[in-house]
N, CA, C and O atoms as CSV, one atom per row, in Angstrom:
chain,resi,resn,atom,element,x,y,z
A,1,UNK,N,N,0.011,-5.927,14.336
A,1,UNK,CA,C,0.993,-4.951,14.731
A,1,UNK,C,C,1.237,-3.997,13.561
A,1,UNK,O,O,1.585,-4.506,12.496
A,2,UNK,N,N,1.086,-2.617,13.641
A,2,UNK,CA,C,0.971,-1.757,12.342
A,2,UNK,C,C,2.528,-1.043,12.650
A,2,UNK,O,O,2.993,-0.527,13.666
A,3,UNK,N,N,3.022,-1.242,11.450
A,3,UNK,CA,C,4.312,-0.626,11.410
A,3,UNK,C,C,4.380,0.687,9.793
A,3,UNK,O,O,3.439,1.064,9.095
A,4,UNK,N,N,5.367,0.929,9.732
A,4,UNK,CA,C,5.806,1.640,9.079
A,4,UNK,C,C,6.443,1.259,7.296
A,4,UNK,O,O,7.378,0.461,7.228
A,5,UNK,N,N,5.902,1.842,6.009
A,5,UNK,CA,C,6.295,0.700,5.314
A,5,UNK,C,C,7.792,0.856,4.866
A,5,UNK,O,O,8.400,0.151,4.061
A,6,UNK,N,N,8.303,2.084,5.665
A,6,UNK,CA,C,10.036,1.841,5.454
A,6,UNK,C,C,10.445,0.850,5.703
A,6,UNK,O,O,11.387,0.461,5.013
A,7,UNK,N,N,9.928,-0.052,6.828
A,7,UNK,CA,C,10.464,-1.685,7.305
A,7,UNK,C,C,11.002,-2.598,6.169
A,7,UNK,O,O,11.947,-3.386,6.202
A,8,UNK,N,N,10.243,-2.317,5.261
A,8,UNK,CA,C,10.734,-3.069,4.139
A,8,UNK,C,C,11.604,-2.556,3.117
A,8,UNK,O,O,11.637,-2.993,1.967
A,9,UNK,N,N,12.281,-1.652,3.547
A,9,UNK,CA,C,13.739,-1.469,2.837
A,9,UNK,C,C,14.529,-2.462,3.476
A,9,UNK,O,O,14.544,-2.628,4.696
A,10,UNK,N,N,15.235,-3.175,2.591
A,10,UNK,CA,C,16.858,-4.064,2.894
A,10,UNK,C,C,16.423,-4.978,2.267
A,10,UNK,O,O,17.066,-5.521,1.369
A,11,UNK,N,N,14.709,-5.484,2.779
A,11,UNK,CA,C,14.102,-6.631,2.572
A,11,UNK,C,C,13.992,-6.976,1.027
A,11,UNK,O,O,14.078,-6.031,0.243
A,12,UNK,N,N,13.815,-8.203,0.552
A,12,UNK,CA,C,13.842,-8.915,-0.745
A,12,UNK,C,C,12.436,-9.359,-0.876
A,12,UNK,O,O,12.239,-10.505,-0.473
A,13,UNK,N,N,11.520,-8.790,-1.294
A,13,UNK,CA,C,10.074,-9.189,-1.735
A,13,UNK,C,C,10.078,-10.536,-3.004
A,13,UNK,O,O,10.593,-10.479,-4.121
A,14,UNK,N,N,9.386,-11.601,-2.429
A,14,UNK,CA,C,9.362,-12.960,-3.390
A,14,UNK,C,C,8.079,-12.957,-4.016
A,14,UNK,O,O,7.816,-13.457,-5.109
A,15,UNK,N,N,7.084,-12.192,-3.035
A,15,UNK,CA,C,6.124,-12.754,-3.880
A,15,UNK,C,C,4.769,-11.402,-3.069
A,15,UNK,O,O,4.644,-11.105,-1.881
A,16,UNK,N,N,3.962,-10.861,-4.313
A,16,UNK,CA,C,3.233,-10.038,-4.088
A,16,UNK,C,C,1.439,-10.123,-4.404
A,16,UNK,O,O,1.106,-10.252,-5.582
A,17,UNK,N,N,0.837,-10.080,-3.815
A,17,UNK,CA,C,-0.580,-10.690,-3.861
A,17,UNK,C,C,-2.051,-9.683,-3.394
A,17,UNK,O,O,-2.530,-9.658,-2.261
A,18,UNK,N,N,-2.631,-8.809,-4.748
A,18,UNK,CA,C,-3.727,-8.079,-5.190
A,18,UNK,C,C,-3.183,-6.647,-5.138
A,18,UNK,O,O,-3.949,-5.839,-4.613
A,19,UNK,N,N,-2.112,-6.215,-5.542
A,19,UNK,CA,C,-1.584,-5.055,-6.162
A,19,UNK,C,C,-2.516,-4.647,-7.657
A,19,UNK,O,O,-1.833,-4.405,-8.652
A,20,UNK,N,N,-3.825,-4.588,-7.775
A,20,UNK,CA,C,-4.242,-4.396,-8.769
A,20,UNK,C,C,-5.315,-3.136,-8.466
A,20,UNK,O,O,-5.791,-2.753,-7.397
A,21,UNK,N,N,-5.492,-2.673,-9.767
A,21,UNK,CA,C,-6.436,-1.109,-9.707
A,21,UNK,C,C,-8.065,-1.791,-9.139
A,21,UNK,O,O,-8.667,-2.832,-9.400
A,22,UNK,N,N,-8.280,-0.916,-8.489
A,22,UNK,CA,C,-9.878,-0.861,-7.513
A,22,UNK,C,C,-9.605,-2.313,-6.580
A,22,UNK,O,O,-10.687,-2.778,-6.221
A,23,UNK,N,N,-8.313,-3.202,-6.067
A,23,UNK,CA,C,-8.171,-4.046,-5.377
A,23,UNK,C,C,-8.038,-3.295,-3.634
A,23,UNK,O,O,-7.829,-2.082,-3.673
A,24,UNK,N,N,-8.128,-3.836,-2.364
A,24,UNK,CA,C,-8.082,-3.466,-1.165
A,24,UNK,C,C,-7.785,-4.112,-0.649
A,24,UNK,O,O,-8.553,-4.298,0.295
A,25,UNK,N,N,-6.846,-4.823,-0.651
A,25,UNK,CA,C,-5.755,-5.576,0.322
A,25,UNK,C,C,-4.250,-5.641,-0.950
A,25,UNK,O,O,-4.437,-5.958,-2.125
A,26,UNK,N,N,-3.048,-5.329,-0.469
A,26,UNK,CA,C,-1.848,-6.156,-0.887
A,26,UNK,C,C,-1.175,-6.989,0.088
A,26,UNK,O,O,-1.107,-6.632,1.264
A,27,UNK,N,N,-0.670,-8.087,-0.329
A,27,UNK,CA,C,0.262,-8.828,0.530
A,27,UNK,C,C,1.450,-8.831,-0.038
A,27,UNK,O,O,1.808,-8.996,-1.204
A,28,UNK,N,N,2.163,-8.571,1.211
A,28,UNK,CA,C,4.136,-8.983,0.405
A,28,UNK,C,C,4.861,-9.966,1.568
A,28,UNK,O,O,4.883,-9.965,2.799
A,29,UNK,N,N,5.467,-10.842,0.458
A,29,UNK,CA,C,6.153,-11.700,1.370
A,29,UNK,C,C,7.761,-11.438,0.684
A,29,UNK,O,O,8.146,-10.942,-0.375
A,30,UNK,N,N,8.366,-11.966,1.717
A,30,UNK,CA,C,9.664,-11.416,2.186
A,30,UNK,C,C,10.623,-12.918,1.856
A,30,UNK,O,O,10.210,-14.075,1.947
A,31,UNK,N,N,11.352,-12.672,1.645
A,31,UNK,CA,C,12.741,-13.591,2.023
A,31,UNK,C,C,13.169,-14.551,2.852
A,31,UNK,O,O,13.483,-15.738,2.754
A,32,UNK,N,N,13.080,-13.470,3.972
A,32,UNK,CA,C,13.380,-13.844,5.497
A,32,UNK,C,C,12.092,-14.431,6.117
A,32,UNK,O,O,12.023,-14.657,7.325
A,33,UNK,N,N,10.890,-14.715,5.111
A,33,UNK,CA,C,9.560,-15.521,5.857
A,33,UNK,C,C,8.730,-14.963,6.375
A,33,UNK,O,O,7.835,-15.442,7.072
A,34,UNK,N,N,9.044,-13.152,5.921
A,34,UNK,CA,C,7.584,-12.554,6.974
A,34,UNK,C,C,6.860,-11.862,5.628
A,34,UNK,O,O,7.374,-11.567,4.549
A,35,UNK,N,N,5.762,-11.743,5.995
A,35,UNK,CA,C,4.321,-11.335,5.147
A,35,UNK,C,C,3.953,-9.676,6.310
A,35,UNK,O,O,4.114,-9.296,7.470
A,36,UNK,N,N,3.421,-9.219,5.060
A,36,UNK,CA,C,3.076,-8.102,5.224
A,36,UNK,C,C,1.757,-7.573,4.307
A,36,UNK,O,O,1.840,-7.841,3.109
A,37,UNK,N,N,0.724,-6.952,4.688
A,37,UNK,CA,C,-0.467,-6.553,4.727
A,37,UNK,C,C,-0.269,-4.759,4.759
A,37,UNK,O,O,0.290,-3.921,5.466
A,38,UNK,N,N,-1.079,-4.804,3.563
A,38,UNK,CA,C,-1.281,-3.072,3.469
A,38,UNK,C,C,-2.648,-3.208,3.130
A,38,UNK,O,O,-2.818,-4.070,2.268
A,39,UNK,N,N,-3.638,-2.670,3.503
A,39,UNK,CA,C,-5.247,-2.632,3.672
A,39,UNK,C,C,-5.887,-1.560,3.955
A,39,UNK,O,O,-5.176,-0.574,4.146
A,40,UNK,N,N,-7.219,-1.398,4.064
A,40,UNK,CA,C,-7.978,-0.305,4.777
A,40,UNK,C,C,-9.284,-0.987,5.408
A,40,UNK,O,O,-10.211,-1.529,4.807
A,41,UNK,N,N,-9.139,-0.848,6.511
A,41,UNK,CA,C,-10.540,-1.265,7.799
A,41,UNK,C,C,-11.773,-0.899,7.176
A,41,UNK,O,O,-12.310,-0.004,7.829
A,42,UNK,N,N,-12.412,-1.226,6.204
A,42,UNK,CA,C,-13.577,-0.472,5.372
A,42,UNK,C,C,-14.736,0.099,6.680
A,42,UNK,O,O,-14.452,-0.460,7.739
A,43,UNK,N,N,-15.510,0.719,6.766
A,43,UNK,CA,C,-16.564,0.502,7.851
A,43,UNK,C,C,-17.657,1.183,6.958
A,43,UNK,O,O,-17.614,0.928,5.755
A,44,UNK,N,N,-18.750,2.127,7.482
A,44,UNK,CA,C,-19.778,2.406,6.971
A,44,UNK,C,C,-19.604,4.064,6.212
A,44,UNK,O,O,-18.922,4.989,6.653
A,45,UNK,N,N,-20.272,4.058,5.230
A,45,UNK,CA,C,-20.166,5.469,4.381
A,45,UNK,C,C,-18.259,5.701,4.141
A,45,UNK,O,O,-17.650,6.567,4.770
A,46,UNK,N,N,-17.843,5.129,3.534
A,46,UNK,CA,C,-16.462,5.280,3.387
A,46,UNK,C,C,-15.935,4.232,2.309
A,46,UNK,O,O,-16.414,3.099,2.274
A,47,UNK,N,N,-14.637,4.762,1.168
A,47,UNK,CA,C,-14.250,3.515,0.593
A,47,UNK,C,C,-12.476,3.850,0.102
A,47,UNK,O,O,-11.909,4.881,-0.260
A,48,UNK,N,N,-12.069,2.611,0.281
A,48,UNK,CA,C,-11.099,2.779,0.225
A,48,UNK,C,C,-10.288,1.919,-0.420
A,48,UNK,O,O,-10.125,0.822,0.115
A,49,UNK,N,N,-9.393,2.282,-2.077
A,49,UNK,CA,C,-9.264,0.900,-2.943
A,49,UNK,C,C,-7.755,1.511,-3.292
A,49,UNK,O,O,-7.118,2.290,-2.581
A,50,UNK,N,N,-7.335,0.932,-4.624
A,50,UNK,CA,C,-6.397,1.201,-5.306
A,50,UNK,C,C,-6.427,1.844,-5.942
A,50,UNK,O,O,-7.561,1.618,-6.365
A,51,UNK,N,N,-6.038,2.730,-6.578
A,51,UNK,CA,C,-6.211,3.909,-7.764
A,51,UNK,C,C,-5.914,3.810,-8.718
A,51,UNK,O,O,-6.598,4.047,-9.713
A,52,UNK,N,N,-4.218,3.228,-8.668
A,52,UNK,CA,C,-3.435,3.307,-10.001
A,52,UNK,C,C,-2.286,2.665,-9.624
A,52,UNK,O,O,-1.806,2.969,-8.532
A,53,UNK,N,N,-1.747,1.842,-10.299
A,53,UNK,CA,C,-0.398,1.071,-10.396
A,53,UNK,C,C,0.724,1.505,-11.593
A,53,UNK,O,O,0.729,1.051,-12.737
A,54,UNK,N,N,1.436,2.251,-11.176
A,54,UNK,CA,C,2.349,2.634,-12.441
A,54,UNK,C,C,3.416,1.898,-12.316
A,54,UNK,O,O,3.576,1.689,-11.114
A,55,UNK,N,N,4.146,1.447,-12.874
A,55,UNK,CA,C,5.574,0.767,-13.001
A,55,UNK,C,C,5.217,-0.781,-12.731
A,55,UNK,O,O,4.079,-0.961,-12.297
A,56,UNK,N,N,5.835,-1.666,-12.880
A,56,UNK,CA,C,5.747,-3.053,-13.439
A,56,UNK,C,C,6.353,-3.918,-11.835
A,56,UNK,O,O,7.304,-3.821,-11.059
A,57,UNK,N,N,5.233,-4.671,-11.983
A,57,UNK,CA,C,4.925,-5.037,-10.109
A,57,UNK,C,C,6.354,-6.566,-9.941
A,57,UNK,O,O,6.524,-7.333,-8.993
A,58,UNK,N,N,7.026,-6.493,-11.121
A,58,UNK,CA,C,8.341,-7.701,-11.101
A,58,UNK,C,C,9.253,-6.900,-10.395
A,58,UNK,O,O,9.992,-7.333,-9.511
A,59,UNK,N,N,9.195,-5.423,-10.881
A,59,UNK,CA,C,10.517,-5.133,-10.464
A,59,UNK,C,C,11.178,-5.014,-9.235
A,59,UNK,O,O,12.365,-4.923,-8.924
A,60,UNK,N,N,9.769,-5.043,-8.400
A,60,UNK,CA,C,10.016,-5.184,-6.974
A,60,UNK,C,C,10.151,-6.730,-6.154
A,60,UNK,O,O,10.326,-6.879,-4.945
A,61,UNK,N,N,10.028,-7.705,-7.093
A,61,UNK,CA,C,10.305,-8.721,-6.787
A,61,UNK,C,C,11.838,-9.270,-6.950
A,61,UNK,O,O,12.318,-9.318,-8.082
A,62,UNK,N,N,12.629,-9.697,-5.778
A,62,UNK,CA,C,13.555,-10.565,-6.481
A,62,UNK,C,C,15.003,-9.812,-6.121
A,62,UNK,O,O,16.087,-10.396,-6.136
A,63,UNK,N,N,14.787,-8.235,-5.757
A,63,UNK,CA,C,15.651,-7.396,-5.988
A,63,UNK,C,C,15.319,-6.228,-4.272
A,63,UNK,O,O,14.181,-5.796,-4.084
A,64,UNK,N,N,16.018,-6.033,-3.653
A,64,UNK,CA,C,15.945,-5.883,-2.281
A,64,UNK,C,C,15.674,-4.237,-2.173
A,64,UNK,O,O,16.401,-3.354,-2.629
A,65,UNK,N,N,14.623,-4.104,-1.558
A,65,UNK,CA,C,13.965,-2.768,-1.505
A,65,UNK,C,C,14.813,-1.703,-1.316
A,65,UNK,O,O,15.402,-1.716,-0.235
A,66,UNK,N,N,15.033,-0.834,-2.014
A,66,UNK,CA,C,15.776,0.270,-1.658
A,66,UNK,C,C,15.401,1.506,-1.291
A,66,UNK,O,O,16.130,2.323,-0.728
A,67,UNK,N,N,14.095,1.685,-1.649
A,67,UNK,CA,C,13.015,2.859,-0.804
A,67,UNK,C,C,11.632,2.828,-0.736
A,67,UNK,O,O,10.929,2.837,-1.747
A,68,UNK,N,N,11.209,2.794,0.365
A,68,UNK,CA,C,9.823,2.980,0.578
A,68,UNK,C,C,9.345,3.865,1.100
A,68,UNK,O,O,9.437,4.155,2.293
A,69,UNK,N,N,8.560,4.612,-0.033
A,69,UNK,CA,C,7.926,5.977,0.749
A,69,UNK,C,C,6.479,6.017,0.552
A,69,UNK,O,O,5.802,5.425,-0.288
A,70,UNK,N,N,6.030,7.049,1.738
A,70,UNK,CA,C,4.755,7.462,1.737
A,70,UNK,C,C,4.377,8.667,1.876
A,70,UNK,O,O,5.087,9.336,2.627
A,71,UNK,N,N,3.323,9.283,1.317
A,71,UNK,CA,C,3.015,10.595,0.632
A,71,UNK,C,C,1.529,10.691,0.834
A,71,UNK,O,O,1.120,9.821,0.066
A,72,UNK,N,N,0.621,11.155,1.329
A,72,UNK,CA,C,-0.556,11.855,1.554
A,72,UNK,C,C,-1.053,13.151,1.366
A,72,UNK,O,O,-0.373,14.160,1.552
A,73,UNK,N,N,-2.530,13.147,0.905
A,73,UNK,CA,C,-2.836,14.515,0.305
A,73,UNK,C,C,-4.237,14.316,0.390
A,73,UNK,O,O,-4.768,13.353,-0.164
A,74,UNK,N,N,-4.862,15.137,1.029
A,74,UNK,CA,C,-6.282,15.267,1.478
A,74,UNK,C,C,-7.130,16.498,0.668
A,74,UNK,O,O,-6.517,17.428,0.144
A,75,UNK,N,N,-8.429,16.408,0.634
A,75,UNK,CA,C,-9.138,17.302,-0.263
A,75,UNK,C,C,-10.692,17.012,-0.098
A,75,UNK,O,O,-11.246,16.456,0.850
A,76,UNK,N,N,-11.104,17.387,-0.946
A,76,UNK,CA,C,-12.645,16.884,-1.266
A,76,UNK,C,C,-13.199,16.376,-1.973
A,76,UNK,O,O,-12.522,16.348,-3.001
A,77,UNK,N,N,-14.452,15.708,-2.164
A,77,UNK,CA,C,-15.203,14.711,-3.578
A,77,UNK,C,C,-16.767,14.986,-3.180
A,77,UNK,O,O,-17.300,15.201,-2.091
A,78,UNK,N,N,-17.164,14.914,-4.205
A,78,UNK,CA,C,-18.699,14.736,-4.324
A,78,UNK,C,C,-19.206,14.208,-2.968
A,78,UNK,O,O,-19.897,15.052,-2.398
A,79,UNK,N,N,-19.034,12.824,-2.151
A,79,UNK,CA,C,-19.441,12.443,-1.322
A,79,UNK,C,C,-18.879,13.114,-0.001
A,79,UNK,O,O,-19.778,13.380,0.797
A,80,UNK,N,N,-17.829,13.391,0.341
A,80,UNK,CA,C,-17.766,14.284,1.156
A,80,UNK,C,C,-15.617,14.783,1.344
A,80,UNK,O,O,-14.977,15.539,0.613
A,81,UNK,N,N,-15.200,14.122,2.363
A,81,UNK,CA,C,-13.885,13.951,2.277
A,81,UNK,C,C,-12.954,13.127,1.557
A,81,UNK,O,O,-13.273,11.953,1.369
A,82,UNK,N,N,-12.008,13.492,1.186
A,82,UNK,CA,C,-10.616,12.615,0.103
A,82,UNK,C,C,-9.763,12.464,0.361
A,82,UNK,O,O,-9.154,13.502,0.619
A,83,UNK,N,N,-8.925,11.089,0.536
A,83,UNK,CA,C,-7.668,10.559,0.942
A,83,UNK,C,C,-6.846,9.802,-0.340
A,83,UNK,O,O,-7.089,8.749,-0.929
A,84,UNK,N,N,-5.641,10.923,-0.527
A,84,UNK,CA,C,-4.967,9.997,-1.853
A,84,UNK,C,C,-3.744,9.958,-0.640
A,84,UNK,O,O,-3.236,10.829,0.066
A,85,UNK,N,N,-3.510,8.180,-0.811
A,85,UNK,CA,C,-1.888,7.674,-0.237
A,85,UNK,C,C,-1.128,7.610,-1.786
A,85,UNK,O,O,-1.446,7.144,-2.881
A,86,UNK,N,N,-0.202,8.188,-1.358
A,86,UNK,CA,C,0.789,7.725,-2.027
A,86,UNK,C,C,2.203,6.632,-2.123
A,86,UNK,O,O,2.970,6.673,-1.160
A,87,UNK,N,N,2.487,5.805,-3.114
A,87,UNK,CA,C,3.847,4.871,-2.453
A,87,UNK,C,C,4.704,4.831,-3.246
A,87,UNK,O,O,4.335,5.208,-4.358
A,88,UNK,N,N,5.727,4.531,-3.173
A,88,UNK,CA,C,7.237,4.971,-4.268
A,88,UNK,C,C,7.848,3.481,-3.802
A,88,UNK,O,O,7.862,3.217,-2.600
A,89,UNK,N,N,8.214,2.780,-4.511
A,89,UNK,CA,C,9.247,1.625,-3.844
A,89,UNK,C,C,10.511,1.463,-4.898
A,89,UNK,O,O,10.014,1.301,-6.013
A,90,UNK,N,N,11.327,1.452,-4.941
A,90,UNK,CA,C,12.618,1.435,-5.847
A,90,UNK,C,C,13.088,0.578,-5.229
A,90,UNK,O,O,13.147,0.584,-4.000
A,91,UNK,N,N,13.667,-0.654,-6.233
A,91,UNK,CA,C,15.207,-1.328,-5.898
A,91,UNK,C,C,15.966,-1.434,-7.324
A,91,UNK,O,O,15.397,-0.983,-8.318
A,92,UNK,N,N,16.952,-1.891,-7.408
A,92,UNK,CA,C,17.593,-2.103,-8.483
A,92,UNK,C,C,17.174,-2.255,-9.856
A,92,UNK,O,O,17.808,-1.722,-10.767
A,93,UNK,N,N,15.876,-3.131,-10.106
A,93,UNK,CA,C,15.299,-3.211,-11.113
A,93,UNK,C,C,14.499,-2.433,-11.357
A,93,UNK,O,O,13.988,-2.697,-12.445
A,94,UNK,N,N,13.943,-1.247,-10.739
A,94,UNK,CA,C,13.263,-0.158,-11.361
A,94,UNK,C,C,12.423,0.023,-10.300
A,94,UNK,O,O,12.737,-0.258,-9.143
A,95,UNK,N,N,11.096,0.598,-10.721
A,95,UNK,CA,C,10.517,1.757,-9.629
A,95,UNK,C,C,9.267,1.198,-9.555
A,95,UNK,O,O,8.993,0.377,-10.430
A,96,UNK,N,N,8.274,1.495,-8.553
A,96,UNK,CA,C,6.658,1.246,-8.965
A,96,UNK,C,C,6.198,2.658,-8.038
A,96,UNK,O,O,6.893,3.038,-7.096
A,97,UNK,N,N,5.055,3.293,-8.413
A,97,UNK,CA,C,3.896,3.961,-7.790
A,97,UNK,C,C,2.817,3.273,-7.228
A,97,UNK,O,O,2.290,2.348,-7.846
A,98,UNK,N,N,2.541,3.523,-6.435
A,98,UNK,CA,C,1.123,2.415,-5.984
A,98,UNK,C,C,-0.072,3.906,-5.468
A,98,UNK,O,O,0.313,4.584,-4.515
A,99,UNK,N,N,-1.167,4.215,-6.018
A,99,UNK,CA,C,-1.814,5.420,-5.692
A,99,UNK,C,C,-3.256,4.828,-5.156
A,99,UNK,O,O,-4.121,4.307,-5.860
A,100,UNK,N,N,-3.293,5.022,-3.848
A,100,UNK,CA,C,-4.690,4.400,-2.904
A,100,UNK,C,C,-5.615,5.740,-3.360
A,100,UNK,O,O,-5.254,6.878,-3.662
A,101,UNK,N,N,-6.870,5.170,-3.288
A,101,UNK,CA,C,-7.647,6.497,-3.192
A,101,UNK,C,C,-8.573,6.352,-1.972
A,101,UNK,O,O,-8.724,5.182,-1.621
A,102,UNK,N,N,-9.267,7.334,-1.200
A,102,UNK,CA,C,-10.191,7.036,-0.436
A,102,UNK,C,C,-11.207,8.169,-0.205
A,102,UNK,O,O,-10.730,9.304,-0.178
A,103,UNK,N,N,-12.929,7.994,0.016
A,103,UNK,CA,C,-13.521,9.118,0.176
A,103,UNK,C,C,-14.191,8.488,1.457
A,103,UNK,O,O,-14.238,7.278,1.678
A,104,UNK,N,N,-14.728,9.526,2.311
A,104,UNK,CA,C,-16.116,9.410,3.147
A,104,UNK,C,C,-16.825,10.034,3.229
A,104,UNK,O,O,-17.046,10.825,2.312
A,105,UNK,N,N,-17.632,10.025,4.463
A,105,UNK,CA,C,-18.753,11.163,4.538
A,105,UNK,C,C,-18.486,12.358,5.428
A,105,UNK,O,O,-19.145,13.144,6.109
A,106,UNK,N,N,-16.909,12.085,5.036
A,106,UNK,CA,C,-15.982,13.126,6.208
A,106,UNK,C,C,-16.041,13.203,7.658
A,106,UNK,O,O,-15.588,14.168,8.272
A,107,UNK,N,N,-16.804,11.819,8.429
A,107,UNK,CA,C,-16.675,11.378,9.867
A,107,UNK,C,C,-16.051,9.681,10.069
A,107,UNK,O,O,-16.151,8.931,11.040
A,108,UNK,N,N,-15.491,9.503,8.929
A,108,UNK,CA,C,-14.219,8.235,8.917
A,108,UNK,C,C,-13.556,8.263,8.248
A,108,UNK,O,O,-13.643,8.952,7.232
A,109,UNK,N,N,-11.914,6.975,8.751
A,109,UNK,CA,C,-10.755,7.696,8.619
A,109,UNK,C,C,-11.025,7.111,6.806
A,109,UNK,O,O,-11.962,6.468,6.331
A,110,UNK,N,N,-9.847,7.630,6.191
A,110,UNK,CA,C,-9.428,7.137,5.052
A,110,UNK,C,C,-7.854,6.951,4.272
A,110,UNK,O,O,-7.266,7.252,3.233
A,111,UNK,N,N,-7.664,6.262,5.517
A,111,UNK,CA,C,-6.095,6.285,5.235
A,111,UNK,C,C,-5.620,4.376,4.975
A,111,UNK,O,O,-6.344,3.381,4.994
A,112,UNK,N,N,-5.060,4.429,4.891
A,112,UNK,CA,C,-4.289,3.176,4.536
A,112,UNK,C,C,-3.459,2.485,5.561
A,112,UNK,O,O,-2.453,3.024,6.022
A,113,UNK,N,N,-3.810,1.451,5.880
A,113,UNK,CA,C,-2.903,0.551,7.187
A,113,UNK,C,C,-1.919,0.121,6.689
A,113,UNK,O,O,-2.083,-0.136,5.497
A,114,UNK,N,N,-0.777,-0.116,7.130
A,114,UNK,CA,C,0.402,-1.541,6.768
A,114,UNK,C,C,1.044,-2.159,7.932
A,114,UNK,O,O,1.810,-1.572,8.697
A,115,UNK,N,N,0.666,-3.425,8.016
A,115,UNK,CA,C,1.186,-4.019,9.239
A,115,UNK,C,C,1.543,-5.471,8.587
A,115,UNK,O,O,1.133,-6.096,7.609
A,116,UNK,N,N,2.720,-5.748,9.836
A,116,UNK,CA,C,3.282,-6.640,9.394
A,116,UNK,C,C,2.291,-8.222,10.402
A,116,UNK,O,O,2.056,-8.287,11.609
A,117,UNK,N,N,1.952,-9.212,9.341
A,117,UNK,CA,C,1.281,-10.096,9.476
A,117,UNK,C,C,1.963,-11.069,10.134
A,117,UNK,O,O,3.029,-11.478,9.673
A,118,UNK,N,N,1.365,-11.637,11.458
A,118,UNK,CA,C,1.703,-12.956,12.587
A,118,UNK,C,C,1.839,-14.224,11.939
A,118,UNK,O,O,0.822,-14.654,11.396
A,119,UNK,N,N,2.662,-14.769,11.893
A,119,UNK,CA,C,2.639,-16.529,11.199
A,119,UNK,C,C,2.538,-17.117,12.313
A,119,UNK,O,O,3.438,-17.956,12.327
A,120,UNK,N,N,1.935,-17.164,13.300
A,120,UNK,CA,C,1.276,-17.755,14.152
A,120,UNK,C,C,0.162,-18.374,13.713
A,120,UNK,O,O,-0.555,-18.989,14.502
């Protein structure tokens, strides 16, 4: 189920898993017991990773989300089309950037999923 990553404002992140540069999956788990998935569907001629992590990945732990935003900006690269996501998350203990990058051969997508994960 793909949602929106404002969902996780209010929420209290415990624990966060492959927030790292050139990584392609993060997981966040929650408080209240739900997990959440931010990814990209890789398919053929296309890639889609992490870019850059600025601000210190504790501070969003522990301390209850106070903004989550998202920011996109499209362009071009050597291989063909360019997708930079952008993410902002603030709570009390300070701030993080999270900067996705993505290129293709400009006939797939390159955007970034976030959906919230079934404990089923």
């Amino acid at each position: 189920m793909y949602t929106e990553i404002t969902e996780l404002i209010g929420k209290t992140i415990t624990k966060i898993v492959g927030m790292v540069k050139g990584g392609d999956v993060v997981i966040f788990e929650t408080s209240d017991g739900e997990k959440y998935e931010m990814y990209h569907d890789q398919d053929c001629c296309e890639e889609v990773t992490i870019d850059d992590v600025c601000g210190d990945v504790n501070d969003l732990i522990g301390s209850p989300i106070l903004c989550a935003e998202e920011r996109t900006n499209e362009g071009y690269s050597e291989w063909g089309t360019a997708t930079w996501t952008f993410y902002h998350f603030v709570t009390a203990k300070g701030y993080l950037d999270l900067k996705w990058f993505g290129e293709s051969n400009g006939y797939y997508s390159e955007s970034v999923d976030f959906r919230k994960v079934d404990n089923n």
